[in-house]
C-alpha positions as CSV (number, residue, x, y, z in Angstrom):
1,X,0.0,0.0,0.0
2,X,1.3,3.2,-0.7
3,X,0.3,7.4,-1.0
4,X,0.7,9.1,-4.6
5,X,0.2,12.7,-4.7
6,X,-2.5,14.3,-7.2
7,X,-2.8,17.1,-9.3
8,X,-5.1,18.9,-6.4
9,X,-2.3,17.8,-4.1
10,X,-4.5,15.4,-2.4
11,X,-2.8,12.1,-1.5
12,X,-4.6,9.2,-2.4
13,X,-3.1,5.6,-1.2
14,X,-3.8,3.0,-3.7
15,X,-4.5,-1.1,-2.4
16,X,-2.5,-3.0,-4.5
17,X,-4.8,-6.3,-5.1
18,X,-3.2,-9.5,-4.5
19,X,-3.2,-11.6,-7.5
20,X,-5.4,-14.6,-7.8
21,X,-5.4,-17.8,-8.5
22,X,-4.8,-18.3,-12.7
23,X,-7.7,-19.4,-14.0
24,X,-8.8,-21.7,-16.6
25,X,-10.3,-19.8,-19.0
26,X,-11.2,-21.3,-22.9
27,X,-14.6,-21.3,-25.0
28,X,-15.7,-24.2,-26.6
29,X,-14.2,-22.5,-30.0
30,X,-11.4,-21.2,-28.8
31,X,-10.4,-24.8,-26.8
32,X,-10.9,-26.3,-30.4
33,X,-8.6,-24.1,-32.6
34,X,-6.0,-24.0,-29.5
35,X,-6.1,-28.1,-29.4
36,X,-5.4,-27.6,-33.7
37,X,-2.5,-25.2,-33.0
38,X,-1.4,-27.9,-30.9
39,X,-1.8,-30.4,-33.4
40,X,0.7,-28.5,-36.1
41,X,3.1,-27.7,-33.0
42,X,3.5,-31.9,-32.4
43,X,4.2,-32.3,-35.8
44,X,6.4,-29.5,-36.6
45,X,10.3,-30.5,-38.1
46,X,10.8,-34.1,-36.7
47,X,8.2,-35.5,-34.2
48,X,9.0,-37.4,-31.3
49,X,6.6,-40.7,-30.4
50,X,5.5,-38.4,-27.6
51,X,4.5,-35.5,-30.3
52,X,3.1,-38.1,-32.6
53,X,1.0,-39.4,-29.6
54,X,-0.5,-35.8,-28.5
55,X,-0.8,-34.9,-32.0
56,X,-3.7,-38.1,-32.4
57,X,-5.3,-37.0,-29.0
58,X,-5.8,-33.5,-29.6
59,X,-6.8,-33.9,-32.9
60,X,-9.7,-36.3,-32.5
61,X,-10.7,-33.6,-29.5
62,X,-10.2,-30.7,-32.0
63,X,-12.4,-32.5,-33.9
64,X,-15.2,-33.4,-31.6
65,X,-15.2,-29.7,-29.8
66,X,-15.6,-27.7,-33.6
67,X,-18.4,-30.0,-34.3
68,X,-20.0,-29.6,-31.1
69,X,-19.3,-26.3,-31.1
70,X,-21.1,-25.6,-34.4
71,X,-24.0,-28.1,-33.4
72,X,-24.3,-25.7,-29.7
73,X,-25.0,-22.8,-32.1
74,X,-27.6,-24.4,-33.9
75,X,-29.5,-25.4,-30.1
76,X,-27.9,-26.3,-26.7
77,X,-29.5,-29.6,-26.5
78,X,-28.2,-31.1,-29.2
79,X,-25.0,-31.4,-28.0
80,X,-26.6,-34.1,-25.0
81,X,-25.9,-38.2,-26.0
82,X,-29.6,-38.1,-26.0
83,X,-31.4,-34.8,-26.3
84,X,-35.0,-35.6,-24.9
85,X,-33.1,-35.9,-21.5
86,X,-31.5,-32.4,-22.0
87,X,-32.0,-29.6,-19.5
88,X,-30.5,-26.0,-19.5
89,X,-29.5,-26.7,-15.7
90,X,-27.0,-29.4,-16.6
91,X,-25.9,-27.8,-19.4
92,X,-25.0,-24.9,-18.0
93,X,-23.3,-26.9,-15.3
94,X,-21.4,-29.7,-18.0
95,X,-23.1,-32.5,-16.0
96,X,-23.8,-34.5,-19.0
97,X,-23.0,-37.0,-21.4
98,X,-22.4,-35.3,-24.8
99,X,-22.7,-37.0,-28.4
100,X,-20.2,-38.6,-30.1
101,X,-18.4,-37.4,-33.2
102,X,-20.3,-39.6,-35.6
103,X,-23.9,-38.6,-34.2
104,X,-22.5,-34.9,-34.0
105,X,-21.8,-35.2,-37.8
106,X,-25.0,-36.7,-38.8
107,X,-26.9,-33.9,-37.0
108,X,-24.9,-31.1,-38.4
109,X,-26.2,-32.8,-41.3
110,X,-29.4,-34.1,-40.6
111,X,-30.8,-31.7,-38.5
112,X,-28.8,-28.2,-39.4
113,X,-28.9,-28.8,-42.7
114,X,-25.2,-28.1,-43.1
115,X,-23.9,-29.4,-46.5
116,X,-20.3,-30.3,-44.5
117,X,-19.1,-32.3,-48.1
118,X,-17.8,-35.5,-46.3
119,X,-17.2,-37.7,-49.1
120,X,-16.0,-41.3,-48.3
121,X,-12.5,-40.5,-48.1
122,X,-13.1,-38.0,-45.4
123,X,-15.6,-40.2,-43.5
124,X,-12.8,-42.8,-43.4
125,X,-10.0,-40.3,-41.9
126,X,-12.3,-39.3,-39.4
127,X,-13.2,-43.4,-38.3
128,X,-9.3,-44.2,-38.8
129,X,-8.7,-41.0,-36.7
130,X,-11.4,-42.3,-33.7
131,X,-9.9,-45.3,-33.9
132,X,-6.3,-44.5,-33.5
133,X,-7.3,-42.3,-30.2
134,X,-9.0,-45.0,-28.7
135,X,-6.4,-47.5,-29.1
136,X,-4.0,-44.8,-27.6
137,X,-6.4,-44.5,-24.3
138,X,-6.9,-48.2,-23.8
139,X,-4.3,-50.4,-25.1
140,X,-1.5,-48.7,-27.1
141,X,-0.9,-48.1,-30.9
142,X,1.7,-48.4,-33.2
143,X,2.0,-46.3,-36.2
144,X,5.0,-44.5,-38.5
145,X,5.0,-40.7,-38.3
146,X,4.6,-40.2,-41.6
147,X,1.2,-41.9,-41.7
148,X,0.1,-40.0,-38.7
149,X,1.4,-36.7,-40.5
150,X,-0.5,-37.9,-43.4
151,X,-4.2,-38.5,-41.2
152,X,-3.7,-35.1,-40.1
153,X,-3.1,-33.6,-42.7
154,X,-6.3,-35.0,-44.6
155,X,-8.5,-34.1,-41.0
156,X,-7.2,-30.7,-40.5
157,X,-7.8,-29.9,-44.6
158,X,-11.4,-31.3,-43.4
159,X,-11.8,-29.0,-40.1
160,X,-10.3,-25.8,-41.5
161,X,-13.0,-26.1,-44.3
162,X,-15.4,-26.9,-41.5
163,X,-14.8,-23.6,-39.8
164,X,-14.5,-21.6,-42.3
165,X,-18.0,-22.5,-43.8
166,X,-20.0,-23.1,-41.3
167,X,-18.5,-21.9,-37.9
168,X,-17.0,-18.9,-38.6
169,X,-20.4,-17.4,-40.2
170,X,-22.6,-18.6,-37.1
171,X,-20.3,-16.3,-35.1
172,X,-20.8,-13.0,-34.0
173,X,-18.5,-10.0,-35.5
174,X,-16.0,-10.0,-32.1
175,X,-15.4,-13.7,-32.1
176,X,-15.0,-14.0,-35.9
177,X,-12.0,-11.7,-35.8
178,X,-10.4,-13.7,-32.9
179,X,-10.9,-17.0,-34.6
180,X,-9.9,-15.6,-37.8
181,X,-6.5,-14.9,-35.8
182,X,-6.2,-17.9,-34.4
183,X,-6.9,-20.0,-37.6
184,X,-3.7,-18.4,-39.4
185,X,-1.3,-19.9,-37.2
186,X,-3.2,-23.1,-37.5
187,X,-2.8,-22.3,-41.6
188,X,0.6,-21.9,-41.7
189,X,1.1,-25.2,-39.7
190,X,-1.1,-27.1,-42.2
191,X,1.5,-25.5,-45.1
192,X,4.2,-26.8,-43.6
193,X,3.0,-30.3,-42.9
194,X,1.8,-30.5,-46.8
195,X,5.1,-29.4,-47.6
196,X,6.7,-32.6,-46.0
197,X,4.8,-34.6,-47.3
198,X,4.7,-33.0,-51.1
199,X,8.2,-33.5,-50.9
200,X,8.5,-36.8,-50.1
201,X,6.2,-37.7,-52.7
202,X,7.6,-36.3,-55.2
203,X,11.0,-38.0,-53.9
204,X,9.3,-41.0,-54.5
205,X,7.3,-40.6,-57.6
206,X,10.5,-41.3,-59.5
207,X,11.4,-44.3,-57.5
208,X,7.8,-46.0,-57.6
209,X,7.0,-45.2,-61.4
210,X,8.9,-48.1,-63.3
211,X,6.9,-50.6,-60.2
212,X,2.7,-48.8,-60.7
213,X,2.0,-52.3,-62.2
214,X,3.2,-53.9,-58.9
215,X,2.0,-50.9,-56.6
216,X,-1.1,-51.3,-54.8
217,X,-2.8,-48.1,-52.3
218,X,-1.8,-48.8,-48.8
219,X,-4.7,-49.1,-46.5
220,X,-3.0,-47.0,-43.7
221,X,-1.8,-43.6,-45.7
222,X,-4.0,-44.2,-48.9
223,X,-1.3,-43.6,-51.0
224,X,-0.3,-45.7,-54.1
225,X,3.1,-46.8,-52.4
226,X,2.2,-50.3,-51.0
227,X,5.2,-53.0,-52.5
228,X,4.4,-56.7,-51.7
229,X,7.3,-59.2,-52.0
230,X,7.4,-61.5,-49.0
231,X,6.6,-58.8,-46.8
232,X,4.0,-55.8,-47.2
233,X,6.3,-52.6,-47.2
234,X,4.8,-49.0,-47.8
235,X,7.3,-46.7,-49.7
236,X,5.2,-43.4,-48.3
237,X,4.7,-43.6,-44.6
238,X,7.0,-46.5,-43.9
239,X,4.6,-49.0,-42.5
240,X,5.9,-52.3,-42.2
241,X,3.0,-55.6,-42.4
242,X,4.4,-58.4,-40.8
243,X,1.8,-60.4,-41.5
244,X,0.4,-60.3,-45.1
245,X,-3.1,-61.5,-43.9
246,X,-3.0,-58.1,-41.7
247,X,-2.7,-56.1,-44.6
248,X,-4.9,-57.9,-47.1
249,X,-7.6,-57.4,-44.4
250,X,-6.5,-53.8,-43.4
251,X,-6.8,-53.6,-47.5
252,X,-10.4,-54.9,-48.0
253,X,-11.7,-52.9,-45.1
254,X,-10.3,-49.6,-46.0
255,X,-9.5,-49.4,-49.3
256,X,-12.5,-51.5,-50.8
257,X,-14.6,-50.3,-47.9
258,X,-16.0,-53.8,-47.0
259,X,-16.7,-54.6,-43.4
260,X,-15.4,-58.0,-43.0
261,X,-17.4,-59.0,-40.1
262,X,-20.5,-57.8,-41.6
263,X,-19.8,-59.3,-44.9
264,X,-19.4,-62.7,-43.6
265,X,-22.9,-62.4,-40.9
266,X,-24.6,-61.5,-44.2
267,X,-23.8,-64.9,-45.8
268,X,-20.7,-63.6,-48.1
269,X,-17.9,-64.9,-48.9
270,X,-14.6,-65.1,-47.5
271,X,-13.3,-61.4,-48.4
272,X,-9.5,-62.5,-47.5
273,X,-8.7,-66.2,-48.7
274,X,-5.3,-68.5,-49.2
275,X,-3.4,-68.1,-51.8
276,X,-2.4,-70.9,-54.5
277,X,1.1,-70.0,-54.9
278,X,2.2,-69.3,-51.2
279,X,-0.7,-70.6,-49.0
280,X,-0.8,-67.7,-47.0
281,X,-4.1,-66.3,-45.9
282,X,-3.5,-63.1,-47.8
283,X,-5.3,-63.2,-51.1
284,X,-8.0,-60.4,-52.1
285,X,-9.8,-60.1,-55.2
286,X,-10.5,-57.1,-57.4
287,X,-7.5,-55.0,-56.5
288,X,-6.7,-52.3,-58.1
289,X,-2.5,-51.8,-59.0
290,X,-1.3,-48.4,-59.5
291,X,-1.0,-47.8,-62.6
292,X,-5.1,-48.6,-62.8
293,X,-5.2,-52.3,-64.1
294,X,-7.4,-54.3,-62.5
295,X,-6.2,-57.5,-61.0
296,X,-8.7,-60.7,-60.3
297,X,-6.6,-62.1,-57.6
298,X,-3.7,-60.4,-55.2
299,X,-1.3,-61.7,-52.7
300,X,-0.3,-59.4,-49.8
301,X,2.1,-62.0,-48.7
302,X,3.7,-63.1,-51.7
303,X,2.7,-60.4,-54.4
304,X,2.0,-62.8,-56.3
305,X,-1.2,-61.5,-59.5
306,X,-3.1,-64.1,-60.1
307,X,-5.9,-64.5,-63.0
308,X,-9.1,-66.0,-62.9
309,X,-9.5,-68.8,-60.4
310,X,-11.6,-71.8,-59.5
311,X,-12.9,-73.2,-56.1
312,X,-11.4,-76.0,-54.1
313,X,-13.8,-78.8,-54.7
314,X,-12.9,-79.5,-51.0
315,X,-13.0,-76.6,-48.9
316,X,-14.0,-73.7,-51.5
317,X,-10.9,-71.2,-51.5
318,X,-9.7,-70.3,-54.7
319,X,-7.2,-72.4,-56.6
320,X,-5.6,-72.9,-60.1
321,X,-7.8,-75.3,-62.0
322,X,-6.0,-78.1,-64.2
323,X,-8.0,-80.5,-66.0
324,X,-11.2,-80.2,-64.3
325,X,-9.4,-81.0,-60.7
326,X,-10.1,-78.4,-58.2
327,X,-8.2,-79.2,-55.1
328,X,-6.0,-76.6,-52.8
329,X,-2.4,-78.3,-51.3
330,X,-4.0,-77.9,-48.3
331,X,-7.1,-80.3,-49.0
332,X,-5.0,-82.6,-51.3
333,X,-1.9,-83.2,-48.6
334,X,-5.1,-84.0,-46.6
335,X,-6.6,-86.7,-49.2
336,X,-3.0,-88.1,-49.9
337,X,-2.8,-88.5,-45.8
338,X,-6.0,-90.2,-45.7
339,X,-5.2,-93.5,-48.1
């Protein structure tokens, strides 16, 4: 406390306030853009496993507070897992369960009437993203930085589009010039993360153009950069199959967009099956090489291209047919065994 003198010559003694505690202070907007900042921040220059980590987490929950965010502006309750339970009391106190991102995106749809242009490829990053945060929370994941850099790259192209079309107009003037501040930072990080990975594509193009008949799209990045020859190697984000059958099924799920365990329920058949050449359960049909040819039959163990095929008389997978005979190795070692 102390006495300054005044123009009247009065003294007047000023309480200097003791400063409180720092408070936790972020807007559901605000908290969304600040977790993309984040995002670019992890996967500036050369990220750590730690960045790569954080950069996954706060991307998915950039993702889910924008959306909400938007869907709050539209009404209140629709941010509640189930709305007919929503009451202004509890929301204004957080005491709720909130929506998911999927139900969040089919009511900006469904119920706004926001035209958000999620086409399948974008529908699939955001899944894969979910997917990969979940596995972080409960029981690990193990991915290569570059297809991480890759995902976010493709969901913050997504959300930056989502706020500038349909968020940013739903504001009012003083928080559309403080998001418009924020977003640039967030801009420039995207520039720079599409700059990595221009650049190593076109490294690679040169390198992978002679092999777009033996180049498939690798189910984890998307890119046309998938080699097969013993061992499923992408040339684009590095991921490494161990297990051919892995990436065959990673393949028919992500790339074909079949559901494997609903395709089988519904009476289908076997979408990955054994191939003739190596026996391993790795063989897909209807893949599509790089350089666009179709191929009947694929191997993700062996790389093997095979044309049309028959049906083991025995147990049904596909197999070479010579003569009218229709057995695999599997089911004929078996006969031979029997006699």
């Amino acid at each position: 406390m102390g006495a300054e003198p005044t123009k009247t010559g009065r003294r007047v003694v000023r309480i200097k306030r003791k400063r409180g505690p720092v408070e936790l202070t972020f807007q559901p907007v605000e908290n969304g853009v600040d977790y993309l900042l984040s995002v670019t921040e992890h996967l500036a220059d050369k990220p750590s496993p730690r960045d790569l980590k954080y950069a996954v987490l706060h991307l998915q929950a950039a993702t889910e507070v924008l959306l909400k965010a938007r869907l709050q502006l539209e009404h209140w309750a629709l941010v509640f897992e189930k709305p007919e339970n929503a009451s202004l009391e509890r929301f204004d106190s957080g005491d709720f369960q909130s929506c998911g991102t999927s139900a969040s995106l089919k009511r900006l749809q469904g119920i706004a009437g926001l035209e958000l242009g999620i086409d399948g490829s974008v529908d699939k990053d955001l899944k894969k993203l979910a997917e990969w945060r979940n596995a972080l929370q409960h029981y690990g994941l193990t991915v290569p930085a570059p297809a991480v850099e890759k995902l976010a790259a493709n969901v913050l192209d997504f959300l930056l589009v989502f706020v500038r079309d349909q968020l940013r107009p739903a504001l009012k003037p003083r928080k559309r010039h403080d998001l418009d501040r924020q977003m640039e930072s967030v801009s420039e990080g995207l520039a720079d993360i599409n700059k990595f990975l221009t650049a190593r594509w076109n490294r690679l193009s040169g390198e992978l153009k002679p092999l777009l008949d033996e180049t498939v799209r690798c189910p984890l990045c998307m890119q046309n950069a998938l080699l097969v020859d013993g061992e499923p190697v992408c040339r684009f984000c590095q991921m490494v199959w161990r297990d051919g059958g892995d990436a065959a099924a990673a393949y028919a799920e992500n790339v074909q967009g079949y559901s494997i365990y609903a395709h089988v329920k519904d009476g289908g058949d076997e979408l990955v099956t054994s191939c003739p050449e190596c026996e391993g359960e790795a063989l897909v049909a209807d893949v599509e090489m790089a350089s666009g040819r179709n191929v009947e039959y694929f191997c993700f163990q062996c790389g093997t291209q095979h044309g049309p095929l028959g049906s083991c008389d025995s147990c049904g997978n596909p197999v070479a047919v010579n003569d009218g005979f229709s057995l695999c190795s599997s089911c004929r070692d078996a006969k031979i065994d029997r006699f």
